[in-house]
N, CA, C and O atoms as a MOPAC input file, in Angstrom:
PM7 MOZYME 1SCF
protein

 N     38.79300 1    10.67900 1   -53.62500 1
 C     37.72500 1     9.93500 1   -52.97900 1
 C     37.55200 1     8.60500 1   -53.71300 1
 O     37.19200 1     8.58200 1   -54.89000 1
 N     37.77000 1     7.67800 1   -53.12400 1
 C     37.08600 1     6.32800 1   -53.77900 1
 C     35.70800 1     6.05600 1   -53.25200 1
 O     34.90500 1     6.69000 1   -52.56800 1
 N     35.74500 1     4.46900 1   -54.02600 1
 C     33.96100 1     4.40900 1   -54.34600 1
 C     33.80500 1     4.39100 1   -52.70600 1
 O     33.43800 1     5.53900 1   -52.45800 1
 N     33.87200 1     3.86600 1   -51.79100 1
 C     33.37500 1     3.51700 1   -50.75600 1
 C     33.15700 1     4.94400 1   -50.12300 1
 O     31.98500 1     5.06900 1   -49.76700 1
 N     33.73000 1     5.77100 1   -49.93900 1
 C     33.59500 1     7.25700 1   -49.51200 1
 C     32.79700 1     7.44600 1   -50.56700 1
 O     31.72300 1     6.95400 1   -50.22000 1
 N     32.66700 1     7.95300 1   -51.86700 1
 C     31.41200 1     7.98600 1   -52.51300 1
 C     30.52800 1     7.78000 1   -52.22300 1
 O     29.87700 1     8.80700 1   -52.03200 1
 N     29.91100 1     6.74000 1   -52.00300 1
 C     28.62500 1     5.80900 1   -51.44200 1
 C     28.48500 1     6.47600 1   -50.07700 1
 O     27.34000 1     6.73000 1   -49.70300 1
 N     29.55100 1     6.80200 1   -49.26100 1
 C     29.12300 1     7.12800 1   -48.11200 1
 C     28.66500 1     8.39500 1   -47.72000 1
 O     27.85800 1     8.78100 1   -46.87400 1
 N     29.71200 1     9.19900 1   -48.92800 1
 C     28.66900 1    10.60100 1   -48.67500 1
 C     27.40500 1    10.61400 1   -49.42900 1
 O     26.61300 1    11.45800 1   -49.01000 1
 N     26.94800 1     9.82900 1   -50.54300 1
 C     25.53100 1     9.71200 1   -50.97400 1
 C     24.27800 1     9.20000 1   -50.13800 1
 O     23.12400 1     9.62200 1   -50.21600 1
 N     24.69800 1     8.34900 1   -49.44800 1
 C     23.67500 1     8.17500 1   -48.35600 1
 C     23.80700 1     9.18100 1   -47.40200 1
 O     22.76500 1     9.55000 1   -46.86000 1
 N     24.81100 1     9.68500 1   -47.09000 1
 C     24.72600 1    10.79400 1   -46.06100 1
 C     23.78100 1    11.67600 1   -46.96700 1
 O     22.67000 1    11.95100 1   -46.51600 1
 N     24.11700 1    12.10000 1   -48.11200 1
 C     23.23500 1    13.55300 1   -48.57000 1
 C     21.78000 1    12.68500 1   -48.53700 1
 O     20.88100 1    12.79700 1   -47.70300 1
 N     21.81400 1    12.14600 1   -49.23800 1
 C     20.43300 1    11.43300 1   -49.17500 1
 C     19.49300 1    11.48900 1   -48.25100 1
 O     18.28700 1    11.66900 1   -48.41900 1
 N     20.34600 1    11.25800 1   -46.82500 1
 C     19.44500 1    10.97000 1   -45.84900 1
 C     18.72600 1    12.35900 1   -45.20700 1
 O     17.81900 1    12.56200 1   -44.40000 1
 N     19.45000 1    13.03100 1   -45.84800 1
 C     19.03200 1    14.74700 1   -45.01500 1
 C     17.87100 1    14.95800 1   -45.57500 1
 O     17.62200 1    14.15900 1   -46.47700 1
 N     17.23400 1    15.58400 1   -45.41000 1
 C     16.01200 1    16.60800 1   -45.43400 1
 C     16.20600 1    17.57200 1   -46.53200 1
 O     17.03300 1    18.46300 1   -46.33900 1
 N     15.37600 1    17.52200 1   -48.00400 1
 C     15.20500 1    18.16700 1   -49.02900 1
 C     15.46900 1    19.36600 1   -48.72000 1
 O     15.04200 1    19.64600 1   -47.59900 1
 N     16.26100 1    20.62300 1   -49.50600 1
 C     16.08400 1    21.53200 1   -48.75300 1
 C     15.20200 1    22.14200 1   -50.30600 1
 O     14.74200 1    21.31600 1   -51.09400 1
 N     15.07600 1    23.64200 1   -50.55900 1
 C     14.17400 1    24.38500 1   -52.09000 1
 C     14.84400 1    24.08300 1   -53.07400 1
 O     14.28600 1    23.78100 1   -54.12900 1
 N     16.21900 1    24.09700 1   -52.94400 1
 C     17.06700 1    24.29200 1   -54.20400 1
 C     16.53200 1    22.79100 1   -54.85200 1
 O     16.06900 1    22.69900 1   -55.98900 1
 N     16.67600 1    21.71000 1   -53.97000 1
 C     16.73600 1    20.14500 1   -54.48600 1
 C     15.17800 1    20.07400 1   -54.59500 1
 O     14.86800 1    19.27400 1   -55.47800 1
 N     14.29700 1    20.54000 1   -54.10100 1
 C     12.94500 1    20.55100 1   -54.56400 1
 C     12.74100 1    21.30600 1   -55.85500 1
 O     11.80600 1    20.87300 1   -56.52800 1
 N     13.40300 1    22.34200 1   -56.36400 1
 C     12.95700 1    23.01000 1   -57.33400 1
 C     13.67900 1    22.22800 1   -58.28400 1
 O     13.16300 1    22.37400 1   -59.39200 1
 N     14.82900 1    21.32600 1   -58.31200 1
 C     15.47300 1    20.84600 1   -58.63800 1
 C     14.99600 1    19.54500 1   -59.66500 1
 O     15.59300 1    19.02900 1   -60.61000 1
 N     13.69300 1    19.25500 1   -59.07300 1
 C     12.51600 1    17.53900 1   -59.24100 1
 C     13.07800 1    16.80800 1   -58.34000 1
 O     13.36600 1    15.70100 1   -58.79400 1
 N     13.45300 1    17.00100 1   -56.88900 1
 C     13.63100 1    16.02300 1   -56.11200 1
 C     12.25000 1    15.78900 1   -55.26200 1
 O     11.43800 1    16.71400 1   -55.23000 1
 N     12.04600 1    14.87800 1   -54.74900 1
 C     10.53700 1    14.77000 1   -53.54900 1
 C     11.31900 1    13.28500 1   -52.47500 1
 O     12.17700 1    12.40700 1   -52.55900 1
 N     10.69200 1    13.62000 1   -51.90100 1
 C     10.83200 1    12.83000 1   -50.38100 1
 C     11.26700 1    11.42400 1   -50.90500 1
 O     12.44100 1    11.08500 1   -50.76000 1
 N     10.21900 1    10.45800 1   -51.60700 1
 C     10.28100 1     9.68900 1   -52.05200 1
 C     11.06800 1     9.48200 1   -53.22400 1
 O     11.47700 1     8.32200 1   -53.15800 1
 N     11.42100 1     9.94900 1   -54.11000 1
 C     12.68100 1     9.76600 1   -54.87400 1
 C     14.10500 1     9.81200 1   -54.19400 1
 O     15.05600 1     9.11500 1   -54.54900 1
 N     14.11700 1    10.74400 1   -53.15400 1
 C     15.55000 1    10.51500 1   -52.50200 1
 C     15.71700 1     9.46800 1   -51.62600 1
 O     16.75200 1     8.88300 1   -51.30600 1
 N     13.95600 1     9.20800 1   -51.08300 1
 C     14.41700 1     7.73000 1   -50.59300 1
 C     14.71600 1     6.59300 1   -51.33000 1
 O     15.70100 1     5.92600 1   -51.01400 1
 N     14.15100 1     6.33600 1   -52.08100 1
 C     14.78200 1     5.34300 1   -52.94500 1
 C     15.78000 1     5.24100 1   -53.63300 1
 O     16.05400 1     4.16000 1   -54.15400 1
 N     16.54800 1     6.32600 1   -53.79400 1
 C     17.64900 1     6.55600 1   -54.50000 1
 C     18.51400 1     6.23800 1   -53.36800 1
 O     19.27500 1     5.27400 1   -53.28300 1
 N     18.38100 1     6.84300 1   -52.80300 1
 C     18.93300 1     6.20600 1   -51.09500 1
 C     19.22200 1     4.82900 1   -50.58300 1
 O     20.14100 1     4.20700 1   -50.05000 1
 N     18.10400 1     4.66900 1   -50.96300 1
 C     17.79000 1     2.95700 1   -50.35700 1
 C     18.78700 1     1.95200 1   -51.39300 1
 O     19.13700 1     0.83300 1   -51.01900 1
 N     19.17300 1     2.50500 1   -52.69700 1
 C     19.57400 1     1.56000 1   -53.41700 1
 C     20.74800 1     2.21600 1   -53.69300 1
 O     21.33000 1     1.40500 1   -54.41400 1
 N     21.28100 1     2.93000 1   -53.60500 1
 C     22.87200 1     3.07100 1   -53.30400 1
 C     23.26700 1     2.59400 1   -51.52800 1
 O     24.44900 1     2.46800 1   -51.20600 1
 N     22.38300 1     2.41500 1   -50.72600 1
 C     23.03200 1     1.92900 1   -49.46200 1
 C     23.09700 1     0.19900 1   -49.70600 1
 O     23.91400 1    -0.55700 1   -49.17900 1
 N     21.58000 1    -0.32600 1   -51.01600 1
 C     22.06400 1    -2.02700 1   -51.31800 1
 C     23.16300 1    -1.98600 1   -51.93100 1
 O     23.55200 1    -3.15400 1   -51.91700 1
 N     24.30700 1    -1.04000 1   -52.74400 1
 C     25.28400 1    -1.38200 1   -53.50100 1
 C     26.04600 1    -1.46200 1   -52.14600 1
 O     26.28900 1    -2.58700 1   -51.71100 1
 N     26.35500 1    -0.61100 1   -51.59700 1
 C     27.43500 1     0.01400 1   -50.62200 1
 C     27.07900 1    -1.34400 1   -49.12800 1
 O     27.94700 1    -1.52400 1   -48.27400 1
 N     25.99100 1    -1.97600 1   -49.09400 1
 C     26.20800 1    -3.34400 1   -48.45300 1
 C     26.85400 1    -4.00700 1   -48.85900 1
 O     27.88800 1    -4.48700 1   -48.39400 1
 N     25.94500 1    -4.27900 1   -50.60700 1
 C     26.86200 1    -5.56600 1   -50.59000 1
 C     28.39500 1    -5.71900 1   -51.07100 1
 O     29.15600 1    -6.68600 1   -51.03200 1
 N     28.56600 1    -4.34200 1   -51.55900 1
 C     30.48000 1    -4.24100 1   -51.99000 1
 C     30.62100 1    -4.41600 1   -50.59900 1
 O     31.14700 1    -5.52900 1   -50.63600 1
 N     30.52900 1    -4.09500 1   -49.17500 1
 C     31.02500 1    -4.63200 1   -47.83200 1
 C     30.73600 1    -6.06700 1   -47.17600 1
 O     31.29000 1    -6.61800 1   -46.22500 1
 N     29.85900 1    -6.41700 1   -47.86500 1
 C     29.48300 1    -7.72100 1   -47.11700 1
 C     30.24600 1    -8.72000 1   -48.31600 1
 O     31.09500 1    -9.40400 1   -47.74400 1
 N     30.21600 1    -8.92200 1   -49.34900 1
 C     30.73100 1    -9.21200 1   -50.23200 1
 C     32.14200 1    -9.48100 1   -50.64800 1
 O     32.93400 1   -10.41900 1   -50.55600 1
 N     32.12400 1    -8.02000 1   -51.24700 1
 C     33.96100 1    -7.87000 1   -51.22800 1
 C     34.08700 1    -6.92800 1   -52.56200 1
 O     33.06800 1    -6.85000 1   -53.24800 1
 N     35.27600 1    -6.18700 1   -53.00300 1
 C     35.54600 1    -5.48200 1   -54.04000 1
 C     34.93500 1    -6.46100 1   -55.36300 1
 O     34.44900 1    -6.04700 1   -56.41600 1
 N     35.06900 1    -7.40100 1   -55.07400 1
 C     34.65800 1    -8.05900 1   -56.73400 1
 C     33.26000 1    -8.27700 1   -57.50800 1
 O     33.17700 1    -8.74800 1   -58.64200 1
 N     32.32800 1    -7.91600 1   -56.82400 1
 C     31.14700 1    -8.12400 1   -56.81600 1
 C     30.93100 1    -7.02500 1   -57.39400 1
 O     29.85400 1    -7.09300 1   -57.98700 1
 N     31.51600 1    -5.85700 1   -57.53700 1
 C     31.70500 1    -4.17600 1   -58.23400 1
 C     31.22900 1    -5.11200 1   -59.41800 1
 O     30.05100 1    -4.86900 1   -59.68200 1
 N     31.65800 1    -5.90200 1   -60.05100 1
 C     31.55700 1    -6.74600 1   -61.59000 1
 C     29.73000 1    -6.46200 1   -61.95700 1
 O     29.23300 1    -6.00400 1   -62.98600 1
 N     29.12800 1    -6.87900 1   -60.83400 1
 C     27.28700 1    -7.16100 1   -61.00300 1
 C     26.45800 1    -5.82400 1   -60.54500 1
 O     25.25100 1    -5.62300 1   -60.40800 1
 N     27.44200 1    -5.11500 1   -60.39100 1
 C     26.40400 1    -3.73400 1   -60.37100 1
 C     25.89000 1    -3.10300 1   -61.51700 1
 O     26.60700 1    -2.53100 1   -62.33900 1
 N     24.64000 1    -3.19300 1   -61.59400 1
 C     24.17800 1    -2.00100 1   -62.60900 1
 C     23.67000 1    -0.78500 1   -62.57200 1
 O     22.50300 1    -0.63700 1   -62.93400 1
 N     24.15300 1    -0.08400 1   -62.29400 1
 C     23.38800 1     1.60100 1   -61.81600 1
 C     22.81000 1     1.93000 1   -62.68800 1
 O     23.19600 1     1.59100 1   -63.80700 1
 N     21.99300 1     2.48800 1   -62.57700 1
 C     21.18200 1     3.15800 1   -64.20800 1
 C     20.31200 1     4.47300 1   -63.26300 1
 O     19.09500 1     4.62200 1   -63.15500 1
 N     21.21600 1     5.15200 1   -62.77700 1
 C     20.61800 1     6.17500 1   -61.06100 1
 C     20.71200 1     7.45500 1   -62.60700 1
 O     19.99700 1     8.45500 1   -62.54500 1
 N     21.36700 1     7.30300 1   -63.49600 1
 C     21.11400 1     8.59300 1   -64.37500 1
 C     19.35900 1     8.67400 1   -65.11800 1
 O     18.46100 1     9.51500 1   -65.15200 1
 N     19.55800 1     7.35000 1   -65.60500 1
 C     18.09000 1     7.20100 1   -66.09400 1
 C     17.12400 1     7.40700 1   -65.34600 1
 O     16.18300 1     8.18400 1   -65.51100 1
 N     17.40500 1     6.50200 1   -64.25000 1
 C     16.07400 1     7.05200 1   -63.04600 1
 C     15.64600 1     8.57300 1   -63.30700 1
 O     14.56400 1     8.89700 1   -63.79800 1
 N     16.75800 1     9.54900 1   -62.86700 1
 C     16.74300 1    10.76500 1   -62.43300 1
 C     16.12700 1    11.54700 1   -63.84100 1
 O     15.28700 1    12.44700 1   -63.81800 1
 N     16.71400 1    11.01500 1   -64.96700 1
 C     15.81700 1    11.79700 1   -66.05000 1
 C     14.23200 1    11.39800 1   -66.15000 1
 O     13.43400 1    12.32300 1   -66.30300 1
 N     13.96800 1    10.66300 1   -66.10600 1
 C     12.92400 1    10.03100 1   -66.13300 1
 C     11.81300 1    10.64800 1   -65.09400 1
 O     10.62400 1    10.85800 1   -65.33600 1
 N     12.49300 1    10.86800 1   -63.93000 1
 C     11.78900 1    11.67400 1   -62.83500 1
 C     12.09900 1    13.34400 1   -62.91400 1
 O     11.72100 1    14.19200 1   -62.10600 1
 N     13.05400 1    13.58300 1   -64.37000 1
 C     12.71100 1    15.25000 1   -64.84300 1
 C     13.50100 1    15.64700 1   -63.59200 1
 O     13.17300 1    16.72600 1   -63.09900 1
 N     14.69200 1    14.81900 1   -62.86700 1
 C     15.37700 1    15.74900 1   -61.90400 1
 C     16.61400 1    16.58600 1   -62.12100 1
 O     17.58000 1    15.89400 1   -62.44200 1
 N     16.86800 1    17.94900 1   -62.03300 1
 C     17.78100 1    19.10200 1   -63.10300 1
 C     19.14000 1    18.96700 1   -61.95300 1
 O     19.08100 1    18.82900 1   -60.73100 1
 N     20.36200 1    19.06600 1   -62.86400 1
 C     21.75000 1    19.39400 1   -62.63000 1
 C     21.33000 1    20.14800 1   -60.79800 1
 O     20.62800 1    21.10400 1   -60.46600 1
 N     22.24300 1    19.05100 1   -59.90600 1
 C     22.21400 1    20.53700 1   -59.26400 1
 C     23.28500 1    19.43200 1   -57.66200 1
 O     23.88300 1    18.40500 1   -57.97900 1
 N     23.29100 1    19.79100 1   -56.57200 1
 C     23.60900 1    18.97400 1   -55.46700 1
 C     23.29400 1    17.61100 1   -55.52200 1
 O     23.85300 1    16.82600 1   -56.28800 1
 N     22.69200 1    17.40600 1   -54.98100 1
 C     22.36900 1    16.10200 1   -55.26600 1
 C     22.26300 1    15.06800 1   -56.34300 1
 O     22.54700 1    13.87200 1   -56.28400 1
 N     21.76500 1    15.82300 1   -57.40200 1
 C     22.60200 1    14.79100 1   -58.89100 1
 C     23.91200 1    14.66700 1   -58.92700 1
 O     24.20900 1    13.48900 1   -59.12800 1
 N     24.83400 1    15.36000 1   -58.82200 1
 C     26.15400 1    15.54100 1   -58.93600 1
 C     26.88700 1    14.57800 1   -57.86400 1
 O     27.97000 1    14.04300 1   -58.09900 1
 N     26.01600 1    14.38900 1   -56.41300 1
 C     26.76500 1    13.17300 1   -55.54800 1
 C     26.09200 1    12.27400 1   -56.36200 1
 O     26.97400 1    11.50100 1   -56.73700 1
 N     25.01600 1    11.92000 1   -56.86200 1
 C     24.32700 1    10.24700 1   -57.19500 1
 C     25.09800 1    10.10000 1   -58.16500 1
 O     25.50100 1     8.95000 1   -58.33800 1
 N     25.55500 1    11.12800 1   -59.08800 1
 C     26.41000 1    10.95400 1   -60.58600 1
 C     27.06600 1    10.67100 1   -60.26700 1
 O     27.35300 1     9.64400 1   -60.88200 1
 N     28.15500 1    10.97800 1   -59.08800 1
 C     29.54400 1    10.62200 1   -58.88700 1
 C     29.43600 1     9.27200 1   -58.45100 1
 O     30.27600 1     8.42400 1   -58.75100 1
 N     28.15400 1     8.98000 1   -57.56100 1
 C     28.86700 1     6.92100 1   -57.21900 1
 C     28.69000 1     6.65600 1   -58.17900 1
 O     29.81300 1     6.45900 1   -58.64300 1
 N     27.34400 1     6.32600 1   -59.60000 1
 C     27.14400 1     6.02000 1   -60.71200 1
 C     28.77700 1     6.30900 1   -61.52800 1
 O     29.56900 1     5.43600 1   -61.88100 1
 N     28.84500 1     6.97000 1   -61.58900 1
 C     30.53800 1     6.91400 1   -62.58700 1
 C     31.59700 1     5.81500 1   -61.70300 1
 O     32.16500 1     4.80700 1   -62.12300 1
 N     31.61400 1     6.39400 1   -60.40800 1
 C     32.56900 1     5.09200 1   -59.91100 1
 C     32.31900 1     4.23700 1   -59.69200 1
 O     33.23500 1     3.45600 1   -59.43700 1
 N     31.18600 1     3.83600 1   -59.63800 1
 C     30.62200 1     2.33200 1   -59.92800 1
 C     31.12400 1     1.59300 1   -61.26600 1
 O     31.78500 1     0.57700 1   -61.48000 1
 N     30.53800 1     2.52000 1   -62.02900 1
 C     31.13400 1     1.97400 1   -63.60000 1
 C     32.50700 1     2.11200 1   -64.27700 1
 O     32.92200 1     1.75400 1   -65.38000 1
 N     33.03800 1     2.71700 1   -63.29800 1
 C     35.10500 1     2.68800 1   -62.98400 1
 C     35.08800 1     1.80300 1   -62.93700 1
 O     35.22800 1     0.98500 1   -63.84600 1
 N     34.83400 1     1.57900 1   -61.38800 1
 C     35.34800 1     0.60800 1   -60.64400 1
 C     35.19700 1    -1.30900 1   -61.47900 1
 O     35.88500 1    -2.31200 1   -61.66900 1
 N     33.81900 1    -0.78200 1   -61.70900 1
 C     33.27100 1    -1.98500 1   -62.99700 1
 C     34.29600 1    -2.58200 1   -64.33400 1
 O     34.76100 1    -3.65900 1   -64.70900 1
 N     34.29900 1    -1.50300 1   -64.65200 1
 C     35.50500 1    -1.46400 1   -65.70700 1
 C     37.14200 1    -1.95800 1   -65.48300 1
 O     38.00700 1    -2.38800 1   -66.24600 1
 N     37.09500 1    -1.72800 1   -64.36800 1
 C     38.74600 1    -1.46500 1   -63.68700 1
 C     38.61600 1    -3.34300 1   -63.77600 1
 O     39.15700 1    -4.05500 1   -64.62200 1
 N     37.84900 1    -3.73100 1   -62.77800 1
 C     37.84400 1    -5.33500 1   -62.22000 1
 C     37.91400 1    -5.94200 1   -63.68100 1
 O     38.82400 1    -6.75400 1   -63.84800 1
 N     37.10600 1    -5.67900 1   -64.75300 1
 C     36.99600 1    -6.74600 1   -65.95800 1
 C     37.66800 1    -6.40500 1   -66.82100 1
 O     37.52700 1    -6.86200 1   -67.95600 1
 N     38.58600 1    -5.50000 1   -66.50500 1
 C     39.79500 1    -5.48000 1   -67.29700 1
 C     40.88100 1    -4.72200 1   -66.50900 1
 O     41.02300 1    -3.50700 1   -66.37000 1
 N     41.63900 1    -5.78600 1   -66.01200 1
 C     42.98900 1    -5.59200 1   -65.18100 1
 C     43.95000 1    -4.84900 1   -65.60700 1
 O     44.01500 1    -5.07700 1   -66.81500 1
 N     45.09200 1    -3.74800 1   -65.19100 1
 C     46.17700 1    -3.34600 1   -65.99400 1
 C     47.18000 1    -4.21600 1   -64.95300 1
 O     47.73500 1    -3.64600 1   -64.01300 1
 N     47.34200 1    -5.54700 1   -65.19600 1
 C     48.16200 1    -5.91000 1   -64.20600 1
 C     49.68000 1    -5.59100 1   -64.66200 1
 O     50.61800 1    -5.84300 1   -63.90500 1

């Protein structure tokens, strides 16, 4: 899976409807929307943009989630995964293996 499929299944999970597990989890309505809302601004503007702009992303979607006391489970594990390939992908651009 690359980043763009990443991003796309995170807004997909995102957009669904909490189910117990992700509530017992520290998820609430409003944290997945916003978590939502700002992995769909990355996943614009890497499309409106272009691959290189990967350079000015800063995710910090781990901190959020501790901070809001939210535990290992579905839904951390998709937000973790764009957050890591974000910061691949980050890595990859500012230092080339040409």
């Amino acid at each position: 899976m690359d980043l763009s499929e990443s991003l796309d299944k995170a807004v997909a999970a995102l957009k669904a409807p909490l189910g117990r597990a992700d509530r017992e989890q520290g998820w609430t309505d409003e944290l997945r929307r916003e978590i939502q809302e700002e992995i769909s601004i990355s996943r614009s503007t890497l499309r409106r943009q272009g691959p290189w702009v990967v350079r000015y992303l800063r995710p910090r979607l781990d901190e959020w989630m501790a901070r809001e006391l939210v535990q290992p489970g579905r839904l951390h594990a998709v937000v973790m995964d764009v957050q890591t390939r974000i910061t691949e992908a980050r890595d990859a651009a500012r230092h080339p293996t040409d």
